[in-house]
C-alpha positions in Angstrom: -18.4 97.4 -13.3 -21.8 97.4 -14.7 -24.4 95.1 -13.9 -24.2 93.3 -16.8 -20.7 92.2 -15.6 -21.7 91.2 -12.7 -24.7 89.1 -14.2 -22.0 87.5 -16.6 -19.1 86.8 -14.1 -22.2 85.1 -11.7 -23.4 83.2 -14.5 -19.5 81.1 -15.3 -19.3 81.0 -11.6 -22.6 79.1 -11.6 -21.5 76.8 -14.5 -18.4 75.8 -13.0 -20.0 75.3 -9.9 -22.3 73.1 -11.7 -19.7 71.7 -13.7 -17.6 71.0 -10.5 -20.7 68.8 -9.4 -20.9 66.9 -12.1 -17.2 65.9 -11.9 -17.5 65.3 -8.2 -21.0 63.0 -9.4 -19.1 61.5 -12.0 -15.8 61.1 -10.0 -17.9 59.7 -7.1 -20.0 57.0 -9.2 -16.5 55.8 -10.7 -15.1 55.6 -7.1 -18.3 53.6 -6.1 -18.0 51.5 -8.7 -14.6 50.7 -8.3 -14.9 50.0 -4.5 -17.8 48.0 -5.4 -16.2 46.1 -7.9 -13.2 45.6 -5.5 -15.4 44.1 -2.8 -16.6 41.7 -5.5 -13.3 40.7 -6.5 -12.1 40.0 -2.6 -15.5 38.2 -2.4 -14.3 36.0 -5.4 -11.1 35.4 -4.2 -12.3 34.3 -0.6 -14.8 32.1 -2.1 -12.1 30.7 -4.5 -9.8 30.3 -1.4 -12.8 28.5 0.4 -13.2 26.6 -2.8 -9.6 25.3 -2.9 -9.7 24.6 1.2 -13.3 22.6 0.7 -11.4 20.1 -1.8 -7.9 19.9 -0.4 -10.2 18.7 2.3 -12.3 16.5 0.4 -8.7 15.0 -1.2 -7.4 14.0 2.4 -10.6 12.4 3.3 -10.0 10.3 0.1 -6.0 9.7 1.1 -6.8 9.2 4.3 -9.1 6.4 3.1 -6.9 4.5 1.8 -4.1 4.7 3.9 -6.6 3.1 6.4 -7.6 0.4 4.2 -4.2 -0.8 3.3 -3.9 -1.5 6.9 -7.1 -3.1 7.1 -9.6 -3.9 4.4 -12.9 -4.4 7.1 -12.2 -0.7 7.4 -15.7 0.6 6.4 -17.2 3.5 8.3 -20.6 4.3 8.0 -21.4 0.6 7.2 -22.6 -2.1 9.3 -23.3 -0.2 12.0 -20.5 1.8 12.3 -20.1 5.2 12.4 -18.8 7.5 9.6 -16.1 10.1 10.5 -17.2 13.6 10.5 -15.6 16.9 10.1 -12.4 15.6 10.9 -9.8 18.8 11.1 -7.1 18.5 7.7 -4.5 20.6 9.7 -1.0 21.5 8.3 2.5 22.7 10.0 5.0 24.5 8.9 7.9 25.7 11.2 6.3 24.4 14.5 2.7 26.3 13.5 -0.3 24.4 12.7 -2.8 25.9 10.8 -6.9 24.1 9.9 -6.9 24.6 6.3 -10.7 22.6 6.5 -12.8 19.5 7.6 -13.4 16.1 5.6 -15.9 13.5 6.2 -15.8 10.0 4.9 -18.1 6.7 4.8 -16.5 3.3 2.5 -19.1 1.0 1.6 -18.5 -2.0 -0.3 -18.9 -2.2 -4.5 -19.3 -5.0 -6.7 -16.5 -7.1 -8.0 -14.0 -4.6 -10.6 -12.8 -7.3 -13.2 -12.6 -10.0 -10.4 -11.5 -7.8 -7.8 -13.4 -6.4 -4.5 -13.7 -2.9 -4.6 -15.0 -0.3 -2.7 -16.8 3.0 -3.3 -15.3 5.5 -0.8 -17.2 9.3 -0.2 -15.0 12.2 0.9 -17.1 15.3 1.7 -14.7 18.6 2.5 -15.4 21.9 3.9 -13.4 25.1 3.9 -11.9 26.2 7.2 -15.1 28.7 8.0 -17.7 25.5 6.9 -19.2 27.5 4.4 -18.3 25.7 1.4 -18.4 21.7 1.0 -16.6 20.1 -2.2 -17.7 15.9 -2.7 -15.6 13.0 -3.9 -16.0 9.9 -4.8 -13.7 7.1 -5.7 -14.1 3.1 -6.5 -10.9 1.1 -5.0 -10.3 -1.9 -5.5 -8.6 -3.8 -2.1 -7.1 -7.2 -1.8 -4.7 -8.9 0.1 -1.7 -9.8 -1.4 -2.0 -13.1 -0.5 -4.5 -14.0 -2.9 -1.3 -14.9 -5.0 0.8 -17.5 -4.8 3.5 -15.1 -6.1 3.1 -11.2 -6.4 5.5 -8.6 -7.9 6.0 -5.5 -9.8 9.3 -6.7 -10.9 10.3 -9.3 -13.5 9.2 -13.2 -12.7 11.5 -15.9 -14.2 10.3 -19.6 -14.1 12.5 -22.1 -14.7 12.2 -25.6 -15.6 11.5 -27.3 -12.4 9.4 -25.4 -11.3 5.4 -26.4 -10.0 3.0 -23.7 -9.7 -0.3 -24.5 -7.9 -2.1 -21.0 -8.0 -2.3 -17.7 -9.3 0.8 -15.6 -9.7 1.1 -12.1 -10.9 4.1 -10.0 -12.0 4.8 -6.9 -14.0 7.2 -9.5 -16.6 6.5 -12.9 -16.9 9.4 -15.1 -18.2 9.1 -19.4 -19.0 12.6 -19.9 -19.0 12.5 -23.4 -20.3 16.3 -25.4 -20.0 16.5 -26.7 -24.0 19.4 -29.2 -22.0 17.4 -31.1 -20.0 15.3 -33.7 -21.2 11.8 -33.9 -20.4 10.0 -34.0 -17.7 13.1 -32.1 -16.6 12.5 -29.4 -18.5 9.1 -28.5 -17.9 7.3 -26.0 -15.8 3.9 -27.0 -14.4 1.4 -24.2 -14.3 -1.7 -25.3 -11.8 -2.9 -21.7 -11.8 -4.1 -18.7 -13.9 -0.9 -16.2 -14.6 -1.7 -12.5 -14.8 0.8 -10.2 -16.4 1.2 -6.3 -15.9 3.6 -5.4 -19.1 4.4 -8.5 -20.9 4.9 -12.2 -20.9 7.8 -14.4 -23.2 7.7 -18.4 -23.7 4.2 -19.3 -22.5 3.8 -20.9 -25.6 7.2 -23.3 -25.1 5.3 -26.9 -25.3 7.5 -27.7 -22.4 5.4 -25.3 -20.5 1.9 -27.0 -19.3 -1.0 -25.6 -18.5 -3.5 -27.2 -16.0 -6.9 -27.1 -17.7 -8.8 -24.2 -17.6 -5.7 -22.1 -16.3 -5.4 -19.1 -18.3 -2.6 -16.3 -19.2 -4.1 -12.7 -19.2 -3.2 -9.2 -18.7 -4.2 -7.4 -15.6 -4.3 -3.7 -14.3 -1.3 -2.2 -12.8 -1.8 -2.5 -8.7 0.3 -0.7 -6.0 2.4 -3.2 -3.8 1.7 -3.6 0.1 4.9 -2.5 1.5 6.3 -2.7 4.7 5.7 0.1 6.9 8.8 0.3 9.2 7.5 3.2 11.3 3.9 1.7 11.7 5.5 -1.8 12.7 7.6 -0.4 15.5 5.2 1.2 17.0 2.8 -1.9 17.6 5.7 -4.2 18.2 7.1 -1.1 21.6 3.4 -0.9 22.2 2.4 -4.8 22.3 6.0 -5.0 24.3 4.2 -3.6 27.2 1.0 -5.7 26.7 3.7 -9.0 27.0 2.0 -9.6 23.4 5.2 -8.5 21.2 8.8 -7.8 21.3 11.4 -4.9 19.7 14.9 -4.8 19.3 17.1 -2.3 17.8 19.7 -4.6 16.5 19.6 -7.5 14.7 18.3 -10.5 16.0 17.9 -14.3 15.9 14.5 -16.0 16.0 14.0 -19.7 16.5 10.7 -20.6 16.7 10.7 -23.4 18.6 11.7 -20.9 21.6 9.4 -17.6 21.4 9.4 -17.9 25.2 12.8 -16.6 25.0 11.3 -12.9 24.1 8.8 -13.2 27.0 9.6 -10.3 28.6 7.6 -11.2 31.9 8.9 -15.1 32.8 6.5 -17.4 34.3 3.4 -15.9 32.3 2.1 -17.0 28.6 3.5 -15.6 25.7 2.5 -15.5 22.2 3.4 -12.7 20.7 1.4 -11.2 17.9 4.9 -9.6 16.3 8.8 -9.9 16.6 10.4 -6.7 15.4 14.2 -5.9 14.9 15.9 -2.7 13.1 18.5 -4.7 11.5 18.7 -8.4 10.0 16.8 -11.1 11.4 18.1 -14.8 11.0 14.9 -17.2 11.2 14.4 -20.9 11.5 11.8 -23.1 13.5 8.6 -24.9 13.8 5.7 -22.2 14.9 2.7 -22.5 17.2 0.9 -19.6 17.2 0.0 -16.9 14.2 3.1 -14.4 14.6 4.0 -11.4 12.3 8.0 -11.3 12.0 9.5 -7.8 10.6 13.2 -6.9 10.1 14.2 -3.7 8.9 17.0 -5.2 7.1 16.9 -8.7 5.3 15.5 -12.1 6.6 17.6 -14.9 6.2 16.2 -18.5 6.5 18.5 -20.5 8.5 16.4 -23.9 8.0 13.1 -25.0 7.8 10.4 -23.1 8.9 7.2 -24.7 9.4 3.6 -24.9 11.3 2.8 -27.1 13.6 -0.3 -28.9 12.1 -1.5 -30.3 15.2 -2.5 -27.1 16.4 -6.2 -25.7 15.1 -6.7 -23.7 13.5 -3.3 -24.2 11.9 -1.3 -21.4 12.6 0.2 -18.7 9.4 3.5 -16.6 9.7 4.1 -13.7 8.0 8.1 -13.1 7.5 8.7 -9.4 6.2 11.7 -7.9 5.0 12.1 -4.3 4.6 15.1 -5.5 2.4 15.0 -9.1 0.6 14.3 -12.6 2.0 17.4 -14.4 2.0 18.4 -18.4 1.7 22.1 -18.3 2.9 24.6 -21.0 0.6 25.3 -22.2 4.4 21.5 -23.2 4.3 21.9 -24.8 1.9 24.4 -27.3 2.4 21.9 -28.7 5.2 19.5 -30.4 2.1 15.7 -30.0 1.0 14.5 -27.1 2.6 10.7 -26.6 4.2 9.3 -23.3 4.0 5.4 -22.4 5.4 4.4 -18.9 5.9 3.5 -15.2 4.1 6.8 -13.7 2.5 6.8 -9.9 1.7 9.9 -8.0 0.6 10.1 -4.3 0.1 13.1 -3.6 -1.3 13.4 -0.2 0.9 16.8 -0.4 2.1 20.1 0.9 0.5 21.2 -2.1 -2.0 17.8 -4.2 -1.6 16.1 -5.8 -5.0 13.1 -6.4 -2.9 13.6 -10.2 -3.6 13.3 -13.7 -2.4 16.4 -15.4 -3.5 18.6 -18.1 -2.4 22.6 -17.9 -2.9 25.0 -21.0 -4.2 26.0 -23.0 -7.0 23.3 -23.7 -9.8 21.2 -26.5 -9.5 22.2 -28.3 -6.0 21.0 -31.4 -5.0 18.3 -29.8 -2.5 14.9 -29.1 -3.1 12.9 -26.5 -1.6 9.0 -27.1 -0.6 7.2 -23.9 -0.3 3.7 -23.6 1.1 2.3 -19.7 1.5 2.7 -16.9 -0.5 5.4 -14.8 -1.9 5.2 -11.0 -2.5 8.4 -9.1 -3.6 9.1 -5.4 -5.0 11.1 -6.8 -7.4 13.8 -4.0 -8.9 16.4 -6.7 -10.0 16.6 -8.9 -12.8 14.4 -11.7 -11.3 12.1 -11.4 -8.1 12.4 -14.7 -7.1 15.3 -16.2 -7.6 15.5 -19.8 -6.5 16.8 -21.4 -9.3 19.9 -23.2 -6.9 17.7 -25.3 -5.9 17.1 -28.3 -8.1 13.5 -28.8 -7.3 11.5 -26.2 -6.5 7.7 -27.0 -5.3 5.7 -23.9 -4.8 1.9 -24.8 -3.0 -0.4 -22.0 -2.3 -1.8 -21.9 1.1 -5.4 -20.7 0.4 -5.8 -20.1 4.4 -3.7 -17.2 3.8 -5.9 -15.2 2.0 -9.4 -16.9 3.0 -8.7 -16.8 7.1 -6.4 -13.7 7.0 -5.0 -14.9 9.9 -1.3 -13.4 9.9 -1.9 -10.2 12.5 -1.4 -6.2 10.5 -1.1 -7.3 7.4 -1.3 -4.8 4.6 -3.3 -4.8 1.7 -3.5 -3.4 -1.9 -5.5 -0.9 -2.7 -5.9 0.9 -5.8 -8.1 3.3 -7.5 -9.4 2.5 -10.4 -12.1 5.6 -10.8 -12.2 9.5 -8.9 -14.7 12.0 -9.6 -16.3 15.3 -8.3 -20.1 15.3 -7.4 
């Protein structure tokens, strides 16, 4: 081979040598850039991941908010002195494991009036399980208590002639159901109080329905209803139990008022207990002494008048909630007019419940029923309150209800009316 061979074969050996470099270069800068490109993309994904945990986080703060406020409305930490809550753990479980998916942080503090409701601004700070990451919210609420009304529903609300309304009443559908039989006065239906409607209103316009001066008809914004919370209820009445303060049953159960003593579950000492609770039906009647809460899982029936004693001060309120309806029985009443003081709520949350306050019998009976408190029903049947046996029906708000708030745990509504990021 000559030299010039040689020189030749060296030479392609050195350019595919050289070649083979720059394919390892150019393999090895693609690789880089891949791996680099990779690690970005992992970063973006953790950081999204963080993202979503920091406002699930944030959400519960808001949720958890609320769920506090509708069991009390002077729930406002991080005002007046008290302390906001911080990095509180949002956990979830799933098959027995529970995992911190972040933290959430949250201060209420109160708003001005939202079209003549009070509201709230509540702040919901979340962080992503590693706190590297926060996400804000913020959300106005309004919250009242449902006894603002003289009557409350989200269901249909039928007034019939006879009828005397001395407050405000609100309902989803808001009937004047005047009887074209009866002559007047008969007929009419007094209206002492401003009437605020969800969807509609029919026969407002009847002249046999009266308007007190000044008393308005006007649409409002939809509002959630302050339900009864069977599991929350329980719990106080087995815990106040011990306390002598309360009593549970599991069954139904008969209440006279007159006789509380008869739940004292330690004889000999005072009793005056703050709430009665029974699973099942309870049957109520009585004069009252003391500010009670009474809660049946099932229906309430009224057995007879049920009334305060107004020489006790402050007066004392009763608040009579029915996971089911609020029931007058027909054997009720046969007894004559009928006396009725307190806070009615009925959640129509059992199996066949309208969520109503009705009373069963013939039409138009003899007896007329005095009512004094405030009424608020689910209302998923054809009328919320449904009264109409009676031929009388006097309806008086009690404005201590909503001013003193006196009826122990009551819930409240609460709605929100604006939610935003910052």
């Amino acid at each position: 081979m000559t030299h010039y061979s040689l020189q030749k074969i060296h030479s392609k050996r050195g350019q595919i040598l050289l070649f083979s470099l720059v394919v390892m270069v150019f393999l090895s800068t693609l690789l880089g850039a891949a791996m680099l490109r990779s690690d970005v993309q992992v970063k973006e994904i953790i950081n999204r991941k963080r993202l979503q945990e920091a406002f699930y986080a944030a959400e519960t703060g808001i949720d958890t908010a609320i769920y506090n406020l509708r069991q009390n409305s002077a729930w406002k930490p991080g005002q007046n002195g008290v302390a906001a809550i911080v990095d509180q753990p949002f956990n979830i479980t799933v098959a027995g494991s529970t995992t911190t998916i972040g933290y959430y942080s949250i201060t209420v503090i109160d708003a001005a009036q939202f079209n003549g409701w009070d509201s709230r601004w509540i702040t919901a700070q979340g962080k992503d399980r590693e706190g590297i990451i926060t996400r804000t919210i913020k959300a106005r609420v309004i919250v009242e208590s449902p006894t603002r009304f003289l009557i409350s529903t989200l269901g249909p609300l039928h007034m019939t002639s006879g009828s005397q309304l001395n407050a405000d009443i609100l309902a989803k559908d808001v009937y004047f159901d005047v009887n074209a039989s009866l002559p007047s006065p008969q007929n009419e239906i007094n209206v002492n109080g401003n009437v605020l409607y969800i969807n509609s209103k029919t026969g407002e316009t009847n002249p046999a329905v009266i308007f007190g001066s000044g008393k308005t008809i006007t649409k409002s914004p939809s509002i959630t209803f302050a339900g009864v919370d069977l599991n929350r209820y329980e719990q106080l009445s087995q815990d106040l139990q011990t306390q002598n303060l309360g009593y549970h049953s599991t069954g139904d159960l008969t209440v006279n008022l007159d006789n509380l003593s008869a739940f004292n579950q330690n004889p000999g000492s005072s009793f005056e207990p703050k709430i009665i609770y029974a699973k099942g039906n309870i049957y109520l009647s009585g004069e009252y002494d003391n500010s009670v809460l009474i809660v049946a899982g099932g229906n309430v029936y009224v057995n007879g008048s049920i009334i305060a004693n107004s020489s006790v001060q402050p007066v004392p309120q009763l608040g009579i909630f029915a996971k089911g309806d609020v029931i007058i029985p027909e054997s009720t009443m046969a007894t004559g007019d009928l006396n009725i003081e307190g806070f009615i709520l009925a959640d129509g949350g059992t199996p066949g419940s309208k969520g109503a306050f009705l009373a069963e019998g013939a039409k138009y009976s003899k007896a007329t029923l005095n009512f004094k408190g405030s009424i608020s029903v689910r209302g998923t049947g054809t009328n919320a309150v449904d009264l109409n046996v009676f031929k009388n029906r006097n309806y008086d708000f009690n404005s201590a209800l909503s001013n003193n708030r006196t009826i122990p745990f009551i819930p409240f509504i609460v709605n929100t009316v604006l939610w935003q990021e910052i």
